[in-house]
Backbone bond lengths (Angstrom), bond angles and torsions (degrees), N, CA, C in turn:
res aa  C-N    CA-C-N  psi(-1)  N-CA   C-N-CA  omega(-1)  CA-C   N-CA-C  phi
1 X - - - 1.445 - - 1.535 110.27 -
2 X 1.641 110.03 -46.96 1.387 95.62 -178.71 1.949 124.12 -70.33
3 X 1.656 79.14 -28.21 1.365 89.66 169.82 1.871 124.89 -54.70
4 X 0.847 96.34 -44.99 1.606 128.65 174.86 2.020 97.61 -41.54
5 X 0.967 98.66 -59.98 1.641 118.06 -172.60 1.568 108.49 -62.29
6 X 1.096 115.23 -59.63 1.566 138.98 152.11 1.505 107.69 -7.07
7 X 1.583 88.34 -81.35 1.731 99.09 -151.92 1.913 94.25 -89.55
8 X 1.077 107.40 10.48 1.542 99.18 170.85 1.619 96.08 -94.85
9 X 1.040 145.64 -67.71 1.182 160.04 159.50 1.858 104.71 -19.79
10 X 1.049 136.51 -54.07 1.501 138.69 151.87 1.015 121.51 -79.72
11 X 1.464 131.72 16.88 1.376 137.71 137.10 1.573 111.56 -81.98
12 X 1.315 118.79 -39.16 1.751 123.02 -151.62 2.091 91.40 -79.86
13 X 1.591 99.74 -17.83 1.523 98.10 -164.73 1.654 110.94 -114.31
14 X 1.301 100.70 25.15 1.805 105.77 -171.41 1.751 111.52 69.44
15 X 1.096 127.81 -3.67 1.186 121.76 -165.73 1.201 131.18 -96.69
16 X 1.722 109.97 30.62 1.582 119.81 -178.47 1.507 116.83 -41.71
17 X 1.086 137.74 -47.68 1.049 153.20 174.63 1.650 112.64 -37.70
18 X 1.542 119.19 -25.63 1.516 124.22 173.29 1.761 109.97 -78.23
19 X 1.521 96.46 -3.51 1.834 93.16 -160.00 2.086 85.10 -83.28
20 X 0.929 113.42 1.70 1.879 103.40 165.79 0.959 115.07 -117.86
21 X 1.354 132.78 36.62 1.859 142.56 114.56 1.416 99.38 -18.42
22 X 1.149 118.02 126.47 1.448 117.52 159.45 1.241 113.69 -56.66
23 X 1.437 142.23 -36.73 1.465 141.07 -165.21 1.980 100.62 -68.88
24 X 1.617 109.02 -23.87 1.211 101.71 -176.95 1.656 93.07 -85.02
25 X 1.180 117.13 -63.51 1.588 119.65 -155.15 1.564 100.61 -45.49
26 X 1.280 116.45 -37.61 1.883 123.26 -174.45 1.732 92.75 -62.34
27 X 1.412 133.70 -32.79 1.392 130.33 -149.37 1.611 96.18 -79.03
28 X 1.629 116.34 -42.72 1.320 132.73 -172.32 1.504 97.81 -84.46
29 X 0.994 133.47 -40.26 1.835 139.65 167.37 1.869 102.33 -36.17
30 X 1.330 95.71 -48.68 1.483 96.32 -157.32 1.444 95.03 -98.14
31 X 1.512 128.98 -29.80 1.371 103.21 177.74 1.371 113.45 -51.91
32 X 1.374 115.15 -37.19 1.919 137.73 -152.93 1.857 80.54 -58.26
33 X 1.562 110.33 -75.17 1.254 132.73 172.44 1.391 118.85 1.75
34 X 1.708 105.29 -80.26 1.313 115.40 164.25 1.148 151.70 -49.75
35 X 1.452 94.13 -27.38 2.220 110.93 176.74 1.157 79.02 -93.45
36 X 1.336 116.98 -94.42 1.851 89.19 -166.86 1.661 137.04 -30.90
37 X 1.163 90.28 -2.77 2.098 80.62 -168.87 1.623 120.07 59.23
38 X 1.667 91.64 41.73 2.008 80.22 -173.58 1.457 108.27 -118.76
39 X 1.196 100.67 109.98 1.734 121.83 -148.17 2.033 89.09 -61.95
40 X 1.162 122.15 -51.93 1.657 120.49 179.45 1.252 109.58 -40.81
41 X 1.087 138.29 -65.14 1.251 155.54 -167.64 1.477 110.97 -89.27
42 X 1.322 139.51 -1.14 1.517 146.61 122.51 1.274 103.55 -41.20
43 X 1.400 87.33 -82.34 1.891 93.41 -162.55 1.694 107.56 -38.66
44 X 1.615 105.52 -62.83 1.638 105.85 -162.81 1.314 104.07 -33.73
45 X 1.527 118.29 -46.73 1.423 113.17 -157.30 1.155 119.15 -62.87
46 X 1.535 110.31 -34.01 1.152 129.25 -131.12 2.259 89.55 -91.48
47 X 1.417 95.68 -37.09 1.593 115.32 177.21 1.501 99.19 -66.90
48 X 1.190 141.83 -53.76 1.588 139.96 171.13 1.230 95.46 -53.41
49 X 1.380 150.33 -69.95 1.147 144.12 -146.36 2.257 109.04 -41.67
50 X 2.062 70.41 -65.43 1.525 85.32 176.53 1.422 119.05 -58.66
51 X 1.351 118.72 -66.18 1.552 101.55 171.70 1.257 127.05 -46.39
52 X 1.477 118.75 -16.99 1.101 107.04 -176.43 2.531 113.07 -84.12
53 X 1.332 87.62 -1.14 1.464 102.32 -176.68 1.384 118.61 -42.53
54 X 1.931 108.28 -58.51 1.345 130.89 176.43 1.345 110.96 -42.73
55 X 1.578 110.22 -75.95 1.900 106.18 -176.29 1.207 108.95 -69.47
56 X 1.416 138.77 14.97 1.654 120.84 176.85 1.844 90.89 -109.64
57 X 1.214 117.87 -13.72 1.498 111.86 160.70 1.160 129.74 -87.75
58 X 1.398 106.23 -20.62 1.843 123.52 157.49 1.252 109.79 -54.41
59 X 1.598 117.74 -58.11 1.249 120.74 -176.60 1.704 125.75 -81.32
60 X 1.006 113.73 -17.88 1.426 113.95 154.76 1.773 120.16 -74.58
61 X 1.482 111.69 -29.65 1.464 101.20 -162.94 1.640 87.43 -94.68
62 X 1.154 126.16 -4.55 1.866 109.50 -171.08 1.522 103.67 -134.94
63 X 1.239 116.47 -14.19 1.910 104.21 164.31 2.026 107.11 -137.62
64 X 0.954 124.62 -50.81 1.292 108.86 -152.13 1.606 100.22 -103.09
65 X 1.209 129.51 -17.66 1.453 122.51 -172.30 1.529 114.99 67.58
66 X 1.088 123.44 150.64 1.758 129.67 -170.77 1.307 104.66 -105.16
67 X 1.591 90.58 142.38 1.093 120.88 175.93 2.081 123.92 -97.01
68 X 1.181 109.22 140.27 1.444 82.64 -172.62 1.430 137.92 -76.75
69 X 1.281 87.22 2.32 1.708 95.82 170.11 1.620 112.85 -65.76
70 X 1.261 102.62 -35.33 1.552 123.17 -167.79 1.407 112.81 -54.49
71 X 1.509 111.90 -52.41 1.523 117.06 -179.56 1.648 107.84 -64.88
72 X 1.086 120.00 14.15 1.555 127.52 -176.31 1.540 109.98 -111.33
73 X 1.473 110.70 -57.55 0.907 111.45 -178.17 1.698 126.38 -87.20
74 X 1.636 107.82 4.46 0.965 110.89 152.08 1.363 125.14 -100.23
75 X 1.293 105.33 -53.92 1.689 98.71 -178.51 1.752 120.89 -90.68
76 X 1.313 110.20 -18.96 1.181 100.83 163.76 1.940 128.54 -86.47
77 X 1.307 116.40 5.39 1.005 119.95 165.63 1.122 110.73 -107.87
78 X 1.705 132.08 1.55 1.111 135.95 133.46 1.347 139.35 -29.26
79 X 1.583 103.96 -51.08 1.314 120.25 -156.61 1.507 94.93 -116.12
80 X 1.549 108.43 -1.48 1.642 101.67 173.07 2.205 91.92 -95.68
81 X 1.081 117.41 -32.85 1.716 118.99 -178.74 1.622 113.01 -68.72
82 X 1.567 113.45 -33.22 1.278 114.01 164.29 1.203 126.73 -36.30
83 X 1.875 98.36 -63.27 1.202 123.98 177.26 1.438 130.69 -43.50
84 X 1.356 114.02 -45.53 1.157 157.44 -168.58 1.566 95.31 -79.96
85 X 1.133 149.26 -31.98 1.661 159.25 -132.71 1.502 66.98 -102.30
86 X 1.841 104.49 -83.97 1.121 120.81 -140.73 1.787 124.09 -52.96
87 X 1.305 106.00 -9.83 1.458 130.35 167.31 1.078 116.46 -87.03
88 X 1.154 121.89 -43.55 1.862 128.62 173.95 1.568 114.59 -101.12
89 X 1.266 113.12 120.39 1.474 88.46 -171.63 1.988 89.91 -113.76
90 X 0.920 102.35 166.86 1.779 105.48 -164.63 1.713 101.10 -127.22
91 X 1.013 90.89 162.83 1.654 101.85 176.92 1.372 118.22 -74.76
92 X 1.393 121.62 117.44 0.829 125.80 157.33 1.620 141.29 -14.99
93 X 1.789 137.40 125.21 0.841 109.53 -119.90 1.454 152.08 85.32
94 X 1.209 103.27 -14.16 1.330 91.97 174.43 1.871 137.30 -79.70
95 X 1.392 95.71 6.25 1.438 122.98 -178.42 1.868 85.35 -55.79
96 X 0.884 126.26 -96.52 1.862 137.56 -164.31 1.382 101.64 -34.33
97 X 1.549 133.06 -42.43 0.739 131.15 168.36 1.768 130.37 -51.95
98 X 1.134 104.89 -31.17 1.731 131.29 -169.96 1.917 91.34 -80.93
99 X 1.484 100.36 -35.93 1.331 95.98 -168.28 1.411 116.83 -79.74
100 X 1.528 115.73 -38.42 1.426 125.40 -162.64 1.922 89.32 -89.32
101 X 1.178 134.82 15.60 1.326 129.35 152.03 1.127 116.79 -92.86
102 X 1.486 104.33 -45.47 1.820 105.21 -169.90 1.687 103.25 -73.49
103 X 1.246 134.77 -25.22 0.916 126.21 149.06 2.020 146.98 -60.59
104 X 1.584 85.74 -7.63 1.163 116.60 173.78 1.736 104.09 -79.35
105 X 1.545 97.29 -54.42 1.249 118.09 -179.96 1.775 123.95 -45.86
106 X 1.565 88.26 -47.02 1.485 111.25 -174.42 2.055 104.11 -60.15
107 X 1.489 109.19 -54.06 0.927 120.39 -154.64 2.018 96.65 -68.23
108 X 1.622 90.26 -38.55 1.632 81.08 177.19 1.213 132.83 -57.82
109 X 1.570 103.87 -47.38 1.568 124.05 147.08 2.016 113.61 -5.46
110 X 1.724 93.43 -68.79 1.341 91.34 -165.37 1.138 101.94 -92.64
111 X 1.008 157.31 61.63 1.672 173.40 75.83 1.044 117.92 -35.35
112 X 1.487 123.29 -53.19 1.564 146.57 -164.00 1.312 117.62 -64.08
113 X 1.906 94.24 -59.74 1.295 120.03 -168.64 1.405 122.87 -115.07
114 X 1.396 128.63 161.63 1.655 128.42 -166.18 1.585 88.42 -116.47
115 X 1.536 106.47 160.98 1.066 116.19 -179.98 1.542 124.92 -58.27
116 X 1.050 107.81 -5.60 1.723 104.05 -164.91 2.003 101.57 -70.99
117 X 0.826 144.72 -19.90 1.345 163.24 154.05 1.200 121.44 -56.02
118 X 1.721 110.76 -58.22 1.754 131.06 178.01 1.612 93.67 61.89
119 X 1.189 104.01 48.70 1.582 85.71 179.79 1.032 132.35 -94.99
120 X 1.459 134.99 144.42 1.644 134.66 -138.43 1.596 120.76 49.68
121 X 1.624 89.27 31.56 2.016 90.78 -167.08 1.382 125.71 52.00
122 X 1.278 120.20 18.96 1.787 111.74 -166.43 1.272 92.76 -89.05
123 X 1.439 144.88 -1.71 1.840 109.53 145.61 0.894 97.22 -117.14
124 X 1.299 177.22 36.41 1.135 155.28 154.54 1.967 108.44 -153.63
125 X 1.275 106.06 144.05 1.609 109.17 174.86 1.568 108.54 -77.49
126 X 1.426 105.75 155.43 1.269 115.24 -166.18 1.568 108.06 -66.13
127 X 1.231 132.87 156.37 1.021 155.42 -163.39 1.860 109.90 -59.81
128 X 1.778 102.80 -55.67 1.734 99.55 178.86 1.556 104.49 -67.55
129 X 1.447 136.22 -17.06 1.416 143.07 -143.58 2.017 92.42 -89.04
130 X 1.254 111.24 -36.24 1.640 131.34 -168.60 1.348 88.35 -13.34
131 X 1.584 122.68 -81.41 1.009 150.56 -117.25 2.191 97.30 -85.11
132 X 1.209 103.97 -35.09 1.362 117.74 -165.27 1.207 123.75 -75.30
133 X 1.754 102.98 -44.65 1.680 141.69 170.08 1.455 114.10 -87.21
134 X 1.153 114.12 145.99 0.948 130.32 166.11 1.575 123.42 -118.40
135 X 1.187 132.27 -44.88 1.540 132.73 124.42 1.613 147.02 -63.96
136 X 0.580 87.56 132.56 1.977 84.48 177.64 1.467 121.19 -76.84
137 X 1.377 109.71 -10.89 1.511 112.20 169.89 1.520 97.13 -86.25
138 X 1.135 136.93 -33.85 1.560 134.71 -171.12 1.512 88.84 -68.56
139 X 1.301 125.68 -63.65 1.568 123.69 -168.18 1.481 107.84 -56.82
140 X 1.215 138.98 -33.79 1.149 151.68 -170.18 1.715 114.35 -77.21
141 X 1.379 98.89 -39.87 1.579 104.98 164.72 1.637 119.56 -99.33
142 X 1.216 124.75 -17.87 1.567 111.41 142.03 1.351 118.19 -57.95
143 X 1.300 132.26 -40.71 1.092 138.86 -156.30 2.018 108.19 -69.06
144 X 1.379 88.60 -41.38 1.540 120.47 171.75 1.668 115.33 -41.28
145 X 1.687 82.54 -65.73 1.856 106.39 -176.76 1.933 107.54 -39.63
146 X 1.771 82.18 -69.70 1.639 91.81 176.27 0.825 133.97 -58.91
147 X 1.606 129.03 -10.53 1.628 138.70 -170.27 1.394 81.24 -103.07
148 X 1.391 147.14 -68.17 1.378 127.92 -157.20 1.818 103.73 -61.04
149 X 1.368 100.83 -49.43 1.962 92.03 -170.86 1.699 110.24 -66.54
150 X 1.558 119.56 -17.21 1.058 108.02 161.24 1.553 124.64 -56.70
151 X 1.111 106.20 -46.13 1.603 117.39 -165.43 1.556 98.80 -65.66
152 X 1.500 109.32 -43.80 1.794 93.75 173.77 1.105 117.77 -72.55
153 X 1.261 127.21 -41.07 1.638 128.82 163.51 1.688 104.10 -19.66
154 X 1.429 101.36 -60.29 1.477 101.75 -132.92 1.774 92.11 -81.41
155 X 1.394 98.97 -26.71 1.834 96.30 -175.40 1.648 96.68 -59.48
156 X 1.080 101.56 -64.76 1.851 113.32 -177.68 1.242 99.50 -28.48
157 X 1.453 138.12 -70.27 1.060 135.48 -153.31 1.487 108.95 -71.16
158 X 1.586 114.26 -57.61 1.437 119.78 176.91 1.721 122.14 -58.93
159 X 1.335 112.47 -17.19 1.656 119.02 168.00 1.623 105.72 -76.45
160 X 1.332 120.79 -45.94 1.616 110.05 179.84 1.649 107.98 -87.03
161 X 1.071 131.79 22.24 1.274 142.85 151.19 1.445 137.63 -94.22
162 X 1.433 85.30 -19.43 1.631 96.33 175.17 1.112 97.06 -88.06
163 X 1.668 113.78 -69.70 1.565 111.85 -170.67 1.218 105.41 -24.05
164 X 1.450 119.31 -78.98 1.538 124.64 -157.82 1.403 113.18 -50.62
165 X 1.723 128.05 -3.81 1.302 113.38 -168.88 1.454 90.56 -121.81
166 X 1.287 113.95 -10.58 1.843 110.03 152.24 1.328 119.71 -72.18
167 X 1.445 110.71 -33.26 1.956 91.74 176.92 1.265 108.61 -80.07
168 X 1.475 122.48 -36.95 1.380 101.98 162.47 1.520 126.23 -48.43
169 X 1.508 118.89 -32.58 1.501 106.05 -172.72 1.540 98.78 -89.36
170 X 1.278 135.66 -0.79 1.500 130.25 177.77 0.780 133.12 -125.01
């Protein structure tokens, strides 16, 4: 649904090319996720979504400003993948897994799409970063570091959170 909203809105404006944002591809990841009941592909999405929270508030509060579709398809498909975690629980591990897609993701991205977009940054570093970087392969492999230790962070953290809010509910 949110997806739905999305790609009508970057259809009405020529801008198909934004619908491989990771925040969209995770939205269609996790619908797939949910009707099926396929706890891997829940979770992954559901871990991009969130990491993906930080730079889509970077990028609204310091270059592009939000749109209202946006607060949907980020935080409310957030709090619909949470949900969704806590019903499916997935195998452990699934951090590497989350990674070797979104990198899957990335690469399709830059196949798909031309730079005029930069979308998911795959040619060019983000806009507040200018000043810090001096290459885009340096930004691209920090960028790397923190997106993989996030994703284990975040499984770690979100697996002993569930449990604990299942024995409370059981």
């Amino acid at each position: 649904m949110f997806f739905a909203w999305t790609a009508y809105g970057y259809f009405q404006n020529g801008n198909q090319a934004e619908l491989w944002w990771i925040c969209n591809v995770s939205n269609v990841a996790l619908g797939i996720g949910m009707l099926a009941a396929w706890p891997g592909l829940t979770w992954i999405a559901t871990l991009w979504i969130l990491l993906g929270i930080g730079p889509w508030l970077l990028d609204g509060f310091s270059v592009s400003g939000f749109q209202a579709h946006s607060f949907f398809t980020h935080l409310g498909s957030a709090a619909l993948g949470l949900y969704a975690m806590s019903r499916l629980p997935a195998k452990p591990g699934i951090w590497w897994r989350a990674a070797l897609f979104f990198y899957g993701v990335q690469l399709a991205t830059r196949l798909a799409t031309g730079p005029r977009f930069n979308v998911n940054q795959v040619y060019d570093m983000h806009e507040s970063f200018r000043a810090q970087f001096t290459s885009y392969w340096v930004y691209f492999a920090l960028n790397t570091v923190f997106f993989v230790a996030g994703l284990l962070a975040l499984e770690l953290l979100l697996r002993k959170t569930i449990a604990r809010a299942g024995r409370m509910r059981g």
